[in-house]
C-alpha positions as CSV (number, residue, x, y, z in Angstrom):
1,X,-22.0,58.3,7.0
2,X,-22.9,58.2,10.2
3,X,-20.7,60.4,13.3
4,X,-20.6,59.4,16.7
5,X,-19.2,60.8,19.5
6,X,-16.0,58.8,19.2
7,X,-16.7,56.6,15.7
8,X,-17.8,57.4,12.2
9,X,-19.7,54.5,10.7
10,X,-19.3,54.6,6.9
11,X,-20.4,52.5,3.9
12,X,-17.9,49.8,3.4
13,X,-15.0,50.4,0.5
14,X,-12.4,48.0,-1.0
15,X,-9.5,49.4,0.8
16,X,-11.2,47.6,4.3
17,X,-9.9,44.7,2.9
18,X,-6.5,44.5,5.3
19,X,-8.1,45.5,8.0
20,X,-11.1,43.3,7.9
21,X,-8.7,40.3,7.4
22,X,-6.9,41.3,10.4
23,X,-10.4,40.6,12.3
24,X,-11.8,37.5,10.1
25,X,-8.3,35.9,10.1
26,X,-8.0,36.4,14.2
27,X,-9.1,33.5,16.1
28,X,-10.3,35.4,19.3
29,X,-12.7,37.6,17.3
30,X,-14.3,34.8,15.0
31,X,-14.2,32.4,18.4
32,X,-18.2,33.3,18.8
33,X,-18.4,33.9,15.1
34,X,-20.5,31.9,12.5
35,X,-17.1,30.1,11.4
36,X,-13.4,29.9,12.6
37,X,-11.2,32.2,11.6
38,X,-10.1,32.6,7.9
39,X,-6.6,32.0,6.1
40,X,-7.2,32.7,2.9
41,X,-7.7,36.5,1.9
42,X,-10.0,35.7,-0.7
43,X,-12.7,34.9,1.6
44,X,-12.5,38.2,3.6
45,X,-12.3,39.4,-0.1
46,X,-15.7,37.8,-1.1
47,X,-17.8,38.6,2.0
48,X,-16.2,42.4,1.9
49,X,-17.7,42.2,-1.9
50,X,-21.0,41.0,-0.8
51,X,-21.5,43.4,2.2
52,X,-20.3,46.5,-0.9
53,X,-23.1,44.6,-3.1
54,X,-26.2,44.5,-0.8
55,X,-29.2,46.4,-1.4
56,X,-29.1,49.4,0.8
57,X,-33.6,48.9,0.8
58,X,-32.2,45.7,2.4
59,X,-29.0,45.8,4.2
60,X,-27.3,48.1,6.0
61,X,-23.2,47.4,6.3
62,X,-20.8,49.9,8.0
63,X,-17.3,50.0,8.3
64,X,-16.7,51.2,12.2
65,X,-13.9,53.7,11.8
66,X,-11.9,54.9,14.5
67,X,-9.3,57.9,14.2
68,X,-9.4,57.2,10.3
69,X,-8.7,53.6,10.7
70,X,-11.4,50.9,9.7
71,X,-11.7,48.7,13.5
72,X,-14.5,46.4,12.7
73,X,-18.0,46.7,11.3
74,X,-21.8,46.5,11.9
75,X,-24.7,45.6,9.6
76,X,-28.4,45.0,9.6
77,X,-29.6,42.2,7.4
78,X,-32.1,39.8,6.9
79,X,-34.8,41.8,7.6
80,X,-34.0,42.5,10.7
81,X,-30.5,41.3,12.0
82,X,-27.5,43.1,13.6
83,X,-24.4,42.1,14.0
84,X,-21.1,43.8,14.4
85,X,-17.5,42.7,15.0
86,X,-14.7,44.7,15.9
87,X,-10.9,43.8,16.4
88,X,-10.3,42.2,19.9
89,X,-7.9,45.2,21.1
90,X,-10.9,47.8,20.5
91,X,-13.1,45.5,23.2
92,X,-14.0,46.8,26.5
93,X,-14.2,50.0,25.6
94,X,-17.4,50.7,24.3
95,X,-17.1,51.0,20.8
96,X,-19.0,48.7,19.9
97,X,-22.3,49.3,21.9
98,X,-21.8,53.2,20.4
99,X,-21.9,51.8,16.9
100,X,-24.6,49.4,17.4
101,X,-26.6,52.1,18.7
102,X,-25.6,54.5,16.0
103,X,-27.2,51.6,13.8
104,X,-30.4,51.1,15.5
105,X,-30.7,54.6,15.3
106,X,-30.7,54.4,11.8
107,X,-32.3,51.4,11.2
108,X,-35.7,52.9,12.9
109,X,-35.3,55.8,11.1
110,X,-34.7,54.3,7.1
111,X,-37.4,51.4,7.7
112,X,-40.4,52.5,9.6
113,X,-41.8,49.2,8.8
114,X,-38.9,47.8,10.9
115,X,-40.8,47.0,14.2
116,X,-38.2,44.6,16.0
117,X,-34.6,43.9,15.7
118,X,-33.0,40.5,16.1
119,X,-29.8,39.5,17.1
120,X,-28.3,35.6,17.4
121,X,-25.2,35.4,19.6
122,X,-23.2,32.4,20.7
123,X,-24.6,32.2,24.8
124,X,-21.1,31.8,26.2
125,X,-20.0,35.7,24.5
126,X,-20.5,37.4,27.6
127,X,-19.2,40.8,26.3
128,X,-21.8,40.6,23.5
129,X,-24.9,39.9,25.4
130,X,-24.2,42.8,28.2
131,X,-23.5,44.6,24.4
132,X,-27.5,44.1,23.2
133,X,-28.8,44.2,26.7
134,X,-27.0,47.9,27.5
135,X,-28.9,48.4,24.4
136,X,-32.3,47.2,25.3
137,X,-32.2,43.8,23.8
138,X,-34.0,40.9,25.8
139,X,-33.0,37.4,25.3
140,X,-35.6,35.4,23.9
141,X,-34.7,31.8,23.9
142,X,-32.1,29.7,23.4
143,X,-31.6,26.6,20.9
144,X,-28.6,24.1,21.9
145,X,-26.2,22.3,19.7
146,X,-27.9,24.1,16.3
147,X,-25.5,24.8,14.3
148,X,-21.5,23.8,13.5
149,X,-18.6,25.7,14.3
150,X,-15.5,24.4,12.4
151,X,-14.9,20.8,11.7
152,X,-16.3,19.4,15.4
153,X,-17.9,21.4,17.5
154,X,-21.5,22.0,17.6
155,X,-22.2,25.2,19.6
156,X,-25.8,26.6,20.7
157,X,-27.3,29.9,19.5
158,X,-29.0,33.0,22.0
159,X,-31.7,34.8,20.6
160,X,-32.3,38.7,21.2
161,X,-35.1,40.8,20.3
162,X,-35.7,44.9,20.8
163,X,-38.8,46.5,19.5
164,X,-39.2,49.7,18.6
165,X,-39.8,52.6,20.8
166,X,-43.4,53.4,21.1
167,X,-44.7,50.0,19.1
């Protein structure tokens, strides 16, 4: 578990289940997703089983928890990708910047191989590129029309990099 100064970040558990549907089955959070939003249960049900599954050597997979109550949730993966997501009435408010932070943090120190994080966000999520930049991130590039949200639309993908201090 990690504490911050408003959030605990905490390994994810089977009773996230409602409130991660909340967030995967909400069209305003999973607009700049990898995928519309969801409205089936079972697949918030697989992925929540997948993210319980993974390696901890490989993959790092929080539940952000505010006041006892699971809000969203931020993971390292593919050696070495963050991403986060958090219900769309905790935006603007910092939480998620203080548990991406509070997972950098811990990335750097459970991998010392790690020298460089990645991120991939859809270019037109404002909020989450001031999120990686606050953080240190730098955009590195861009790729247009790479990969296929929903049935139609082919949206472009932002790339973000931070190294690690002192490398």
């Amino acid at each position: 578990m990690i504490d911050t100064a408003r959030l605990r970040l905490r390994p994810l558990r089977a009773d996230d289940l409602h409130p991660l549907h909340t967030i995967f089955s909400d069209p305003r959070a999973m607009r700049y997703w990898d995928r519309p939003a969801w409205d089936e249960i079972g697949q918030t049900r697989a992925l929540l089983e997948a993210f319980m599954k993974a390696a901890p050597q490989e993959h790092l997979e929080y539940a952000v928890e505010k006041d006892g109550t699971c809000i969203g949730r931020v993971g390292m993966w593919k050696r070495w990708e963050v991403g986060y997501i958090l219900a769309p009435e905790h935006w603007g408010q910092g939480y998620g910047s203080e548990a991406t932070a509070a997972l950098i943090a811990e990335v750097w120190h459970r991998f010392p191989e790690a020298q460089r994080l990645t991120a991939e966000i859809d270019p037109r999520n404002a909020g989450s590129a001031r999120l990686l930049e606050k953080l240190g991130f730098a955009c590195t590039g861009t790729e247009e029309r790479n990969f296929r949200y929903g049935p139609d639309e082919w949206c472009d993908t932002a790339y973000y990099a931070l190294d690690r201090p002192g490398a």
